[in-house]
N, CA and C atoms as an extended XYZ file, in Angstrom:
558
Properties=species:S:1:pos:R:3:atomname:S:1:resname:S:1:resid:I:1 pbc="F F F"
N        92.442      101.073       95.393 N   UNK     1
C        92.287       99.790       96.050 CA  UNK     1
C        91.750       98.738       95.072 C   UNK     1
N        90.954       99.511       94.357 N   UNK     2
C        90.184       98.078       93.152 CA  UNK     2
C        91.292       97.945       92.319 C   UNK     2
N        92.323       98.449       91.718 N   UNK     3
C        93.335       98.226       90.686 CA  UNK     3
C        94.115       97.441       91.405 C   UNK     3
N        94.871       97.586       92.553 N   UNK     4
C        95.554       96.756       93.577 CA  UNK     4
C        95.213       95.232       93.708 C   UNK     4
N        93.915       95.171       94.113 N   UNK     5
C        93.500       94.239       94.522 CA  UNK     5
C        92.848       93.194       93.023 C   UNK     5
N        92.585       94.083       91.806 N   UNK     6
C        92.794       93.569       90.194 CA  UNK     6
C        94.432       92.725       90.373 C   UNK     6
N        94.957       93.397       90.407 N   UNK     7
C        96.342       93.792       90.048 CA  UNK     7
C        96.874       92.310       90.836 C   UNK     7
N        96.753       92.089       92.240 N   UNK     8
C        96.868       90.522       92.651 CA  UNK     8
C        96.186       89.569       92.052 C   UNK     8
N        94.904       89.848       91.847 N   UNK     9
C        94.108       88.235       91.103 CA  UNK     9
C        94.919       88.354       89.492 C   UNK     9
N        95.507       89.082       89.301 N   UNK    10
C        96.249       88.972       88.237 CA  UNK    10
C        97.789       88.355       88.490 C   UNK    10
N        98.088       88.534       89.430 N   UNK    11
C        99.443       88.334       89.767 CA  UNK    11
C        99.815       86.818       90.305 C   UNK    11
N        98.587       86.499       90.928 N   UNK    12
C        98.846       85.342       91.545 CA  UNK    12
C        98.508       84.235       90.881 C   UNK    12
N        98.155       84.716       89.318 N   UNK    13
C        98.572       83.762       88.517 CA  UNK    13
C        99.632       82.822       88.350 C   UNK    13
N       100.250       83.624       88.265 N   UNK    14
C       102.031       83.302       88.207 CA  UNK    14
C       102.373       83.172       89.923 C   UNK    14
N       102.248       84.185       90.893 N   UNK    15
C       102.542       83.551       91.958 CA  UNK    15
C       102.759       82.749       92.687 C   UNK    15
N       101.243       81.792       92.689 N   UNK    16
C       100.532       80.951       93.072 CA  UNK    16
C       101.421       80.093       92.936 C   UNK    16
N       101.782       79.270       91.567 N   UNK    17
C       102.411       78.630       90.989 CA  UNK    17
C       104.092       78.360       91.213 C   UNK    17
N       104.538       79.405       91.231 N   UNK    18
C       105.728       79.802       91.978 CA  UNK    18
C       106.527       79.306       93.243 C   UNK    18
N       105.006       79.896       94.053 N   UNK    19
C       105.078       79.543       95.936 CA  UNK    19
C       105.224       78.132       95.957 C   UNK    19
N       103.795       77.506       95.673 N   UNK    20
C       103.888       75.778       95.379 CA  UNK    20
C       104.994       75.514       95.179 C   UNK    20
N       105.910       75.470       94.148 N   UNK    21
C       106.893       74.677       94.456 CA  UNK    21
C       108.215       75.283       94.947 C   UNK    21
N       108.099       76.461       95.787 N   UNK    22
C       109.118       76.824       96.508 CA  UNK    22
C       108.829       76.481       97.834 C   UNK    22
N       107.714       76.455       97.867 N   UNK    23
C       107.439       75.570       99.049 CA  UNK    23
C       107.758       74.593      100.000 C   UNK    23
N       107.153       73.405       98.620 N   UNK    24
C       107.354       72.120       98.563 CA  UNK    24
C       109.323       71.796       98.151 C   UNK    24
N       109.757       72.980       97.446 N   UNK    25
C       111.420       72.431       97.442 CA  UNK    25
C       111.889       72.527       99.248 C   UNK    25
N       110.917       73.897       99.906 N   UNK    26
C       111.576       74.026      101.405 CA  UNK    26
C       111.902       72.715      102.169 C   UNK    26
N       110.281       72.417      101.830 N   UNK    27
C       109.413       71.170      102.832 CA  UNK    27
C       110.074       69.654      102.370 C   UNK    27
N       110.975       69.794      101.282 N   UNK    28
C       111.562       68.585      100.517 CA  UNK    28
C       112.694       68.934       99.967 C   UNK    28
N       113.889       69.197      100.568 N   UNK    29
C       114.839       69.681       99.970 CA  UNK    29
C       115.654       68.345       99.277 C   UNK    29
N       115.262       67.084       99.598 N   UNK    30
C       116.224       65.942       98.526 CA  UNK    30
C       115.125       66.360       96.988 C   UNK    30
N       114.243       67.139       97.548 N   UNK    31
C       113.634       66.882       95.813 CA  UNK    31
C       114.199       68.355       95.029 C   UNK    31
N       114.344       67.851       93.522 N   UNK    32
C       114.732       68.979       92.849 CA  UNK    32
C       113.625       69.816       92.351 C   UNK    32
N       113.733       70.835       92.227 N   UNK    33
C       112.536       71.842       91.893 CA  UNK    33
C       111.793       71.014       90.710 C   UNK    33
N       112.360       70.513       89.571 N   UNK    34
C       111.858       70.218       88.416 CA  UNK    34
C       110.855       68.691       88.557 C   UNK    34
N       111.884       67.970       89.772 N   UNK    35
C       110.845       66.820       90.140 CA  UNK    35
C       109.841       67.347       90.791 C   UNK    35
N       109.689       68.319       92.136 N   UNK    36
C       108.267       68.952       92.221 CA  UNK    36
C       107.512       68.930       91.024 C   UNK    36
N       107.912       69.877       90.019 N   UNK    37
C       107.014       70.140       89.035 CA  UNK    37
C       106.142       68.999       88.592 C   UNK    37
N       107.049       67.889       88.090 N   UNK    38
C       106.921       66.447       87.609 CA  UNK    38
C       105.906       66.377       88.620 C   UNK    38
N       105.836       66.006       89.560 N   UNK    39
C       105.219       65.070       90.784 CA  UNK    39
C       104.496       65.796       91.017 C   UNK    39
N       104.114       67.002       91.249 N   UNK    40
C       102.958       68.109       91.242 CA  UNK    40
C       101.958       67.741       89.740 C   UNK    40
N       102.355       68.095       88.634 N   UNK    41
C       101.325       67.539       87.412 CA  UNK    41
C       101.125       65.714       87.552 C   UNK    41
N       101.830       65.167       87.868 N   UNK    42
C       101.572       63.967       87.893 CA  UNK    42
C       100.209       62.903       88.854 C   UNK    42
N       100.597       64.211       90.061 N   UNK    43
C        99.697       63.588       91.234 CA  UNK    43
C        98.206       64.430       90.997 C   UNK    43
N        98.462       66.101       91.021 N   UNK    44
C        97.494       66.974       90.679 CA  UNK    44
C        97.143       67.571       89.472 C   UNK    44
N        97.712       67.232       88.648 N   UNK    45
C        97.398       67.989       87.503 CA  UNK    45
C        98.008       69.271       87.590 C   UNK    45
N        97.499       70.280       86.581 N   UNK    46
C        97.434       71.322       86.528 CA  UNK    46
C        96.982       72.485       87.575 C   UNK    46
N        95.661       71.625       87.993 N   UNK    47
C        94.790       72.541       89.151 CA  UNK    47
C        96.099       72.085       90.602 C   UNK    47
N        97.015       71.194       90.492 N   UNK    48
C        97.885       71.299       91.897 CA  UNK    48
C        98.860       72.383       91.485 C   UNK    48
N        99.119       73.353       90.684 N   UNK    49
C        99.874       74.576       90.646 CA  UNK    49
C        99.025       75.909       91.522 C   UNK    49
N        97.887       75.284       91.254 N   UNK    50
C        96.634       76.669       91.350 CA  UNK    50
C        96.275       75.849       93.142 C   UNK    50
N        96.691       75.240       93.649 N   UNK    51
C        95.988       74.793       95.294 CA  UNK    51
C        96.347       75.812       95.917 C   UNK    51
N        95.888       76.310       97.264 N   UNK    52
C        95.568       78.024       97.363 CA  UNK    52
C        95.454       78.924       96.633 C   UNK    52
N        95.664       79.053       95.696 N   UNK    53
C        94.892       80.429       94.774 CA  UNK    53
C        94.041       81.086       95.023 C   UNK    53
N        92.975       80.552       95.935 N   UNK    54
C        91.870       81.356       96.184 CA  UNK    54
C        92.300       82.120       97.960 C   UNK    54
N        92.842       80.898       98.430 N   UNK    55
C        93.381       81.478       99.977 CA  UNK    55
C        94.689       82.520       99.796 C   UNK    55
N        95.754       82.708       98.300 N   UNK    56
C        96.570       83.601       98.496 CA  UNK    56
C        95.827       85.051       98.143 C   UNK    56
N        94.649       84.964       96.699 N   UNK    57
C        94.428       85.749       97.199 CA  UNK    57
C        93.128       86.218       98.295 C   UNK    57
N        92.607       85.790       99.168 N   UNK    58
C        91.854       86.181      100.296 CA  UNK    58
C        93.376       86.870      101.177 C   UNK    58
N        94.354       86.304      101.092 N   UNK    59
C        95.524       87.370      102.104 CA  UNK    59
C        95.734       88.559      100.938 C   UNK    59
N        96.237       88.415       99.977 N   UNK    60
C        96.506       89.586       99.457 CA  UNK    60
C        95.539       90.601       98.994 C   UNK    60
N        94.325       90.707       98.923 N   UNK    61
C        93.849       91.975       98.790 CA  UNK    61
C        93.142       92.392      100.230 C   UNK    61
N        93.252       91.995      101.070 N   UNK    62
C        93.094       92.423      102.800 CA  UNK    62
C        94.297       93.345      102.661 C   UNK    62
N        95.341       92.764      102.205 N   UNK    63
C        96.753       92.675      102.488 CA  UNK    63
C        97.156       94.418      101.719 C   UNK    63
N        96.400       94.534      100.688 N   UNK    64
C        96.722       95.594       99.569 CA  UNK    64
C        95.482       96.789      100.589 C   UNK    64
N        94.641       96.327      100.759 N   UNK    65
C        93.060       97.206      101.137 CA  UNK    65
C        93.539       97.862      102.351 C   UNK    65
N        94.526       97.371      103.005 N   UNK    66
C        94.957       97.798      104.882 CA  UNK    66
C        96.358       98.863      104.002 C   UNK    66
N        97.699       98.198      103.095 N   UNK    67
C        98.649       99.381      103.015 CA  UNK    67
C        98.767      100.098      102.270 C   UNK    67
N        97.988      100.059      101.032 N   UNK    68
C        97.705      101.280      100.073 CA  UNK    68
C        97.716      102.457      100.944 C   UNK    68
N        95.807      102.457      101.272 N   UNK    69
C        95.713      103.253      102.341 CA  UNK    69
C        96.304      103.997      102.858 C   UNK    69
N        97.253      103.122      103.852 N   UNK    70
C        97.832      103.178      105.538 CA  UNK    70
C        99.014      104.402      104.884 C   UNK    70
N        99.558      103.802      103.727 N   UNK    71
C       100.435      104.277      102.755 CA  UNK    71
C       100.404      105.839      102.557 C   UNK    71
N        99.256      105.618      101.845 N   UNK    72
C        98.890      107.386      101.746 CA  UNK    72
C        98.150      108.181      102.363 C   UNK    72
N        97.759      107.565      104.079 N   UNK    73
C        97.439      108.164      104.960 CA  UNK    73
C        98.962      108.675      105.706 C   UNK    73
N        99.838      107.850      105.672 N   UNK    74
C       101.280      108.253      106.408 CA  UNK    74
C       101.437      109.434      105.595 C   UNK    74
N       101.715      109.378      104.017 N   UNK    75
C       102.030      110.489      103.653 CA  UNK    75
C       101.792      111.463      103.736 C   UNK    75
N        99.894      111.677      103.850 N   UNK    76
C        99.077      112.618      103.907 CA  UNK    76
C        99.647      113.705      105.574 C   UNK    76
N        99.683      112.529      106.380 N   UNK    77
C       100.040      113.023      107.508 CA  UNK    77
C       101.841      113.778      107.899 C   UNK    77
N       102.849      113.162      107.072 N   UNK    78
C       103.887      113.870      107.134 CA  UNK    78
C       104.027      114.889      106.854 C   UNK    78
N       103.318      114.731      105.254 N   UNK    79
C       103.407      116.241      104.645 CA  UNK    79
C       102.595      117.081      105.119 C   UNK    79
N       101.786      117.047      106.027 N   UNK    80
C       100.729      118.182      106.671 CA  UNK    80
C       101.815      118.457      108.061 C   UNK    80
N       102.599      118.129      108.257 N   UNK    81
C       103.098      118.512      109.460 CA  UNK    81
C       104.364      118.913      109.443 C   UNK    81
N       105.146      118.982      107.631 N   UNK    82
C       106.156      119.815      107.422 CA  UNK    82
C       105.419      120.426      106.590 C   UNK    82
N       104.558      120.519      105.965 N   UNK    83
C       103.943      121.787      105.444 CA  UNK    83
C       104.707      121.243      104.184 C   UNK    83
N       104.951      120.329      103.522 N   UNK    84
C       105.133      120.482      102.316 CA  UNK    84
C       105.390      118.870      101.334 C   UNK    84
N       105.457      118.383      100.046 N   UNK    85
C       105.012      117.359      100.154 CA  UNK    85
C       106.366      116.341      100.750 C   UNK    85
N       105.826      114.977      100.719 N   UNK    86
C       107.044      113.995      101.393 CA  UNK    86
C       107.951      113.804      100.157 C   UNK    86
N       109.479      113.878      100.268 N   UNK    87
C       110.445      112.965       99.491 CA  UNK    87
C       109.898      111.539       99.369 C   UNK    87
N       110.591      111.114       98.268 N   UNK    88
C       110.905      109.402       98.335 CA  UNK    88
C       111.158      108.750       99.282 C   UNK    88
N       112.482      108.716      100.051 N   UNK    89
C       112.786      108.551      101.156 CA  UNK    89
C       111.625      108.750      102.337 C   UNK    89
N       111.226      109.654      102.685 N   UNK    90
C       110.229      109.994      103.353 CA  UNK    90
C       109.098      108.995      103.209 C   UNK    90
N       108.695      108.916      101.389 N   UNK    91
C       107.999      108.079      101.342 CA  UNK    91
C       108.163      106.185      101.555 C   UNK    91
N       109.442      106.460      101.252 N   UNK    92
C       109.931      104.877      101.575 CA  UNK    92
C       109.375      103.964      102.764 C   UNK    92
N       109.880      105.151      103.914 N   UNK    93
C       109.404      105.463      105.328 CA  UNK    93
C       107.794      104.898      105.518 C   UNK    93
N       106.937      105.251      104.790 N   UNK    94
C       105.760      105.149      105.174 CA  UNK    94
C       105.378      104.154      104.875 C   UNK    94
N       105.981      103.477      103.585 N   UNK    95
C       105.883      101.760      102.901 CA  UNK    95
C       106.238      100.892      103.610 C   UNK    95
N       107.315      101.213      104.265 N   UNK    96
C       107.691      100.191      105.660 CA  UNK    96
C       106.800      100.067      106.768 C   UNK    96
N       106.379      101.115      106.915 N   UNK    97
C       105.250      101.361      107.860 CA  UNK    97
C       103.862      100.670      107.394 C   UNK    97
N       103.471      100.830      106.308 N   UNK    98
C       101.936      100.196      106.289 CA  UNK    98
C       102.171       98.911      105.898 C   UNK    98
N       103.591       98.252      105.132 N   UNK    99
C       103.679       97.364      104.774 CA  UNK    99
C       104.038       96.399      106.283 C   UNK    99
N       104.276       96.702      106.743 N   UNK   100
C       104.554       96.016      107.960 CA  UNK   100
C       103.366       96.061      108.821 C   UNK   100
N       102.381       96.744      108.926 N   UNK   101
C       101.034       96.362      109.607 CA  UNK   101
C       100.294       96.001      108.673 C   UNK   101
N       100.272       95.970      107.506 N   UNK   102
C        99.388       95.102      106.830 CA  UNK   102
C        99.703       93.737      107.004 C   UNK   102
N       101.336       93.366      107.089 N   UNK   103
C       101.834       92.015      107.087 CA  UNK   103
C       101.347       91.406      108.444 C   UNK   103
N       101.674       92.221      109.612 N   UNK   104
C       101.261       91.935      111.046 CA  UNK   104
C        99.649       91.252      110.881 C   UNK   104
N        98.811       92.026      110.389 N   UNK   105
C        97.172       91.951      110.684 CA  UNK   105
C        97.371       90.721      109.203 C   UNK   105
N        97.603       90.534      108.203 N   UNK   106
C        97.373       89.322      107.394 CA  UNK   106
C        97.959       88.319      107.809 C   UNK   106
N        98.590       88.484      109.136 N   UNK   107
C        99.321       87.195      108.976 CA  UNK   107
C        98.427       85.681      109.253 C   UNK   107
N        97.937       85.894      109.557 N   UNK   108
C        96.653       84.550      110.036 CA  UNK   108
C        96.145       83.852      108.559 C   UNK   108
N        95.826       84.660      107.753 N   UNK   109
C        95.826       84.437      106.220 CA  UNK   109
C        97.126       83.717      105.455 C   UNK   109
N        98.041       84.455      105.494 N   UNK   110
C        99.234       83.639      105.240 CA  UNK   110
C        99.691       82.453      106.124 C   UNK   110
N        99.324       82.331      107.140 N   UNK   111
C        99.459       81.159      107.293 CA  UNK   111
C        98.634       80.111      106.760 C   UNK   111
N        97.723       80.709      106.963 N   UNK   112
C        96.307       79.508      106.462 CA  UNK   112
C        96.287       79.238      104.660 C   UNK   112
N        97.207       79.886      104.142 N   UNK   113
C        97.186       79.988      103.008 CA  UNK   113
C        98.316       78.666      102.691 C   UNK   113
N        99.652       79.182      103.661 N   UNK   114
C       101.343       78.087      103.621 CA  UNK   114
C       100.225       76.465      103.841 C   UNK   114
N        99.672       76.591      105.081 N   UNK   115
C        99.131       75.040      105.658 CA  UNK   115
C        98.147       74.437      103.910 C   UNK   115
N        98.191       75.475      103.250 N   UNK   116
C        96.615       74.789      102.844 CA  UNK   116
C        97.839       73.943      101.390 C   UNK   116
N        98.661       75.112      100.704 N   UNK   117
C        99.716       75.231       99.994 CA  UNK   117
C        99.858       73.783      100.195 C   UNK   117
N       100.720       73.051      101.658 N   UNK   118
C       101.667       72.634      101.841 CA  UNK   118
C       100.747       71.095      102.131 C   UNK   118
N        99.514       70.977      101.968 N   UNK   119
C        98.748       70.175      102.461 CA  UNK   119
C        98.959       68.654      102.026 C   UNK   119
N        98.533       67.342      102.247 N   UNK   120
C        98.772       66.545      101.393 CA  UNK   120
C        97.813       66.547      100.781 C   UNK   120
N        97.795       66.067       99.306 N   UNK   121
C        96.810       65.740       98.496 CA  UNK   121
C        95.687       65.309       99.277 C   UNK   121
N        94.511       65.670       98.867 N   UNK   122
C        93.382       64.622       99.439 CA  UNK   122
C        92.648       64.912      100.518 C   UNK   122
N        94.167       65.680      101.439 N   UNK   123
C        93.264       66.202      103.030 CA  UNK   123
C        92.365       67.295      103.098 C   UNK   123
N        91.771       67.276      104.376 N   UNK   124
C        91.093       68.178      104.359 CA  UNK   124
C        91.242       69.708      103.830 C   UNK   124
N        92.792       69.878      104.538 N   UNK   125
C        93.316       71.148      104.472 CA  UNK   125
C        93.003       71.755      102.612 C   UNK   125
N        93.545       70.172      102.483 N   UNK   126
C        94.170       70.434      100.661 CA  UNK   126
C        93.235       71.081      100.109 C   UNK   126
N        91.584       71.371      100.422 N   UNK   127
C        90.133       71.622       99.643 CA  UNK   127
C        90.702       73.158       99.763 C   UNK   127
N        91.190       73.978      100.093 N   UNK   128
C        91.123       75.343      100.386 CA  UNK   128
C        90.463       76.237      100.646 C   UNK   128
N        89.514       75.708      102.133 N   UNK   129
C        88.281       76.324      102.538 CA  UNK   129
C        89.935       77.066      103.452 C   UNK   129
N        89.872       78.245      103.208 N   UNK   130
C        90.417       78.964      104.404 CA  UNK   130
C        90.408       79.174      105.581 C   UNK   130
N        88.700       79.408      105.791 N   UNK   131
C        88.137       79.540      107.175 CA  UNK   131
C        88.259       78.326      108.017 C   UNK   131
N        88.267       76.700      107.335 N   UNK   132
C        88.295       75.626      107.881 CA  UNK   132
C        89.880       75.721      108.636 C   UNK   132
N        90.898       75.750      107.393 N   UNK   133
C        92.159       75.960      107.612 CA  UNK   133
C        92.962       76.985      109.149 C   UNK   133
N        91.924       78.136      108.909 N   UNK   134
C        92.005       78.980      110.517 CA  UNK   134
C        91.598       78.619      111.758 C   UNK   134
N        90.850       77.182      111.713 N   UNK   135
C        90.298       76.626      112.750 CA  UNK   135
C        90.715       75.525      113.173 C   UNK   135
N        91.024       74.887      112.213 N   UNK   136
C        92.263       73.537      112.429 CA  UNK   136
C        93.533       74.081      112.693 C   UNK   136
N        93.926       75.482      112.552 N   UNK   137
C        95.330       75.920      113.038 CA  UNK   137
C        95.192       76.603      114.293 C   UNK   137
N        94.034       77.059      114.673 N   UNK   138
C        93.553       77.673      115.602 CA  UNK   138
C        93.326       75.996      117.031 C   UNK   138
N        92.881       75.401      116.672 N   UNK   139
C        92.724       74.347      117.768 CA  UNK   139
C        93.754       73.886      118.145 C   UNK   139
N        95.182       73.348      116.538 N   UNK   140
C        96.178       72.897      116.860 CA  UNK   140
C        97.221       73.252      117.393 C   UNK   140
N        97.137       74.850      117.750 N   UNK   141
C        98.095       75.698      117.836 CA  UNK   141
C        97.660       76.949      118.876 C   UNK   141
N        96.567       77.415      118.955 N   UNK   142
C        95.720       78.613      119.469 CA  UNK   142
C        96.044       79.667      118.494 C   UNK   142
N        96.273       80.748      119.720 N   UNK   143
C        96.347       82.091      118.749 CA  UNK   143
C        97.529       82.169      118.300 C   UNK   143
N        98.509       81.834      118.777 N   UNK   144
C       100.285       81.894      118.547 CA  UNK   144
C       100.230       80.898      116.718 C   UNK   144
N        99.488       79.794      116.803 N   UNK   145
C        99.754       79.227      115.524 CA  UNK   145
C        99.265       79.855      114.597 C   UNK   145
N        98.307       81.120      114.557 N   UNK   146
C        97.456       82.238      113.739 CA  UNK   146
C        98.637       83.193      113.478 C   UNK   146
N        99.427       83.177      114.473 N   UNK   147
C       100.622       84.324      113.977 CA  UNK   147
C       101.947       83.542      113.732 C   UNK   147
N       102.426       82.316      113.331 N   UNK   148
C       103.150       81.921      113.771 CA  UNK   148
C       104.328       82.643      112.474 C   UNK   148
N       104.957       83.073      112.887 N   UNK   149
C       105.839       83.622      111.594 CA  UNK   149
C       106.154       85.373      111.276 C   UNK   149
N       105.297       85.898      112.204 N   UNK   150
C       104.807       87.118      111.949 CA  UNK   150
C       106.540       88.133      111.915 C   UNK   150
N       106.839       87.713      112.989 N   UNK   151
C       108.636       89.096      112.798 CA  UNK   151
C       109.358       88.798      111.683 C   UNK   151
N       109.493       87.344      111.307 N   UNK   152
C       109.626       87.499      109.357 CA  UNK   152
C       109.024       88.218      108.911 C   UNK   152
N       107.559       87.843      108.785 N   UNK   153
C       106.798       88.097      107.480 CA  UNK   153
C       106.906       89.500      107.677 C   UNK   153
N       106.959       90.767      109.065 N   UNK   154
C       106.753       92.043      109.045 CA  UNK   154
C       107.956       92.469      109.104 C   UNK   154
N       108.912       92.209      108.807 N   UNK   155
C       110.086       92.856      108.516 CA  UNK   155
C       110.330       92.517      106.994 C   UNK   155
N       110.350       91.081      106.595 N   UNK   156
C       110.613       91.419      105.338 CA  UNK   156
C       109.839       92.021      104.501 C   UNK   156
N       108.003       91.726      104.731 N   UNK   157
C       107.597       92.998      103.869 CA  UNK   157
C       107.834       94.674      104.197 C   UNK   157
N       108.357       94.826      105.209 N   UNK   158
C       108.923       96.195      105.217 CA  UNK   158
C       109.585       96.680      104.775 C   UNK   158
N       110.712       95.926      104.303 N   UNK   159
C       111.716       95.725      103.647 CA  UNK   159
C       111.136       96.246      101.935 C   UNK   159
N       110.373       95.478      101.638 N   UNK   160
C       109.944       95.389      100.426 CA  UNK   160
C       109.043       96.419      100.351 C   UNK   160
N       107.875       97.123      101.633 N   UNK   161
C       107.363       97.946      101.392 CA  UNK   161
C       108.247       99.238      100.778 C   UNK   161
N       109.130       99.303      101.687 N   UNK   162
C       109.843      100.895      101.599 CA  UNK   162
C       110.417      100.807      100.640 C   UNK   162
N       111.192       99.525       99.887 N   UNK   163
C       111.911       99.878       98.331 CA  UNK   163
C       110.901       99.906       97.515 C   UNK   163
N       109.576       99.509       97.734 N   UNK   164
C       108.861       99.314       96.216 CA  UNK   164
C       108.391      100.571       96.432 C   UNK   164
N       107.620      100.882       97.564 N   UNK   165
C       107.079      102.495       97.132 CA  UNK   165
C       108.145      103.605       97.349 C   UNK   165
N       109.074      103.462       98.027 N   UNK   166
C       109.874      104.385       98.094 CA  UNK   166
C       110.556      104.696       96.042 C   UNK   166
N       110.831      103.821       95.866 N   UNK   167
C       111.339      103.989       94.421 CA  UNK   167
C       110.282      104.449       93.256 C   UNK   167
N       108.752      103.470       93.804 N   UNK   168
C       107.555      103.750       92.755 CA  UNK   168
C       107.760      105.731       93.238 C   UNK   168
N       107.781      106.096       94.023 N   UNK   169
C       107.828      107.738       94.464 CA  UNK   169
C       108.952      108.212       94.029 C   UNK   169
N       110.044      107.823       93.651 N   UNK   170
C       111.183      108.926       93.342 CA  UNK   170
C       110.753      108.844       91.654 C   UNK   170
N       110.258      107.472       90.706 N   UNK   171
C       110.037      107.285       89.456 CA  UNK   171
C       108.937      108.518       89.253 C   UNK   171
N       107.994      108.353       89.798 N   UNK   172
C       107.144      109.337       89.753 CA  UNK   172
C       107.773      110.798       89.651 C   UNK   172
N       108.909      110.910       90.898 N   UNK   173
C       109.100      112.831       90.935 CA  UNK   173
C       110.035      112.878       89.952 C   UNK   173
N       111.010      111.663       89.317 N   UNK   174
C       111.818      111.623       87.937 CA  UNK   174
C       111.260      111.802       86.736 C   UNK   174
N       109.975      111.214       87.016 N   UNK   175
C       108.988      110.946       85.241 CA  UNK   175
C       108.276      112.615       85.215 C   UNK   175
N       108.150      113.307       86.605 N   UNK   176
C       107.327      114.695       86.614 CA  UNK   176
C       108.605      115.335       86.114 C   UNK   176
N       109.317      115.696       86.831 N   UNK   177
C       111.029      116.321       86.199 CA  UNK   177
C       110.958      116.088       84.394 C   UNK   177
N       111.297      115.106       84.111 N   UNK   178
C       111.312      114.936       82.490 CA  UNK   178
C       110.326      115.518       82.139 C   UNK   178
N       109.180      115.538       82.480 N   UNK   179
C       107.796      115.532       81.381 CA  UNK   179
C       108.073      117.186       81.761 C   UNK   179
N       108.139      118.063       82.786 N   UNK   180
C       108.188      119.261       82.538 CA  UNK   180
C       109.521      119.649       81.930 C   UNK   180
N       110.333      118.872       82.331 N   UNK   181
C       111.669      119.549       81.176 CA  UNK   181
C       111.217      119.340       79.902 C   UNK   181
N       110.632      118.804       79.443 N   UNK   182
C       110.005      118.628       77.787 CA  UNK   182
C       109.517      119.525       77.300 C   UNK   182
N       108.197      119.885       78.690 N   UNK   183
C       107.051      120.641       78.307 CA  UNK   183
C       108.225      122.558       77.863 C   UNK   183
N       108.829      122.305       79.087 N   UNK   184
C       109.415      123.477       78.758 CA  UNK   184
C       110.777      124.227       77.601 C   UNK   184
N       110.948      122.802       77.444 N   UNK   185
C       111.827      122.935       75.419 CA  UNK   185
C       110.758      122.943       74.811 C   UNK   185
N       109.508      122.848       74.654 N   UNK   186
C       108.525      122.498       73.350 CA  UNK   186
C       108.269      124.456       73.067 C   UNK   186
């Protein structure tokens, strides 16, 4: 969980940066990605690449801390009940599974993260107090605006759960295969 959750404040370096102006191309489609860029350093500087950074990651290591886990609690539990360990596939299975209730239970975060993202310069939202952000979406919206998005967001990270760990698990039983076919020519 601590490498995971390393592993995002590392990531959302580049992320961060990314989202912003895929965002803002959604939210502005006469603008071209490259004028974002322009008009993003122009208005914000540098620090307007980095606006949520701190709210993406407050979702993503909740986000990593709930399907790691959930991940290798599914597994733990398949393979105790065929008595032997899970396939890839099998494991794929379980990535969809935690990745999709991790997405379900973060979703209030990701939103509060898009609003803060998508904010105008200057506003309140734009400061990236998160918790403020959950309460101004929470008044403007109730509980439905806390989830608003959620059968996307939990299908497509399911999507993404089951190929990334399903494949990180077959690399693994491929890289064990080689390393003992080695061990056993040496």
């Amino acid at each position: 969980m601590t490498a995971a959750s390393l592993g995002e404040v590392a990531a959302c370096l580049i992320r961060v940066p990314v989202e912003i102006i895929k965002q803002r191309s959604q939210t502005l489609p006469h603008l071209t990605s490259g004028t974002i860029v322009k008009n993003t350093f122009k208005s914000e500087g540098i620090p307007g690449f980095y606006r949520g950074y701190l709210s993406t990651i407050t979702r993503e290591i909740p986000f990593s801390l709930i399907q790691f886990p959930l991940w290798e609690y599914f597994k733990f539990s398949w393979s105790k009940w065929e008595n032997k360990d899970v396939d890839p596939w099998q494991s794929s299975i379980c990535g969809a599974l935690a990745g999709g209730i991790a997405a379900a239970i973060t979703t209030p975060l990701d939103v509060a993260k898009t609003r803060i993202m998508l904010a105008k310069h200057g506003s309140s939202l734009a400061t990236g107090q998160i918790i403020s952000a959950l309460k101004v979406i929470y008044k403007e919206n109730g509980i439905s605006g806390l989830f608003a998005g959620i059968v996307p967001r939990v299908l497509w990270i399911s999507i993404g759960g089951a190929m990334f760990l399903g494949i990180y698990d077959k690399v693994k039983v491929l890289a064990s295969q080689l390393l003992n076919s080695e061990r056993a020519d040496s």
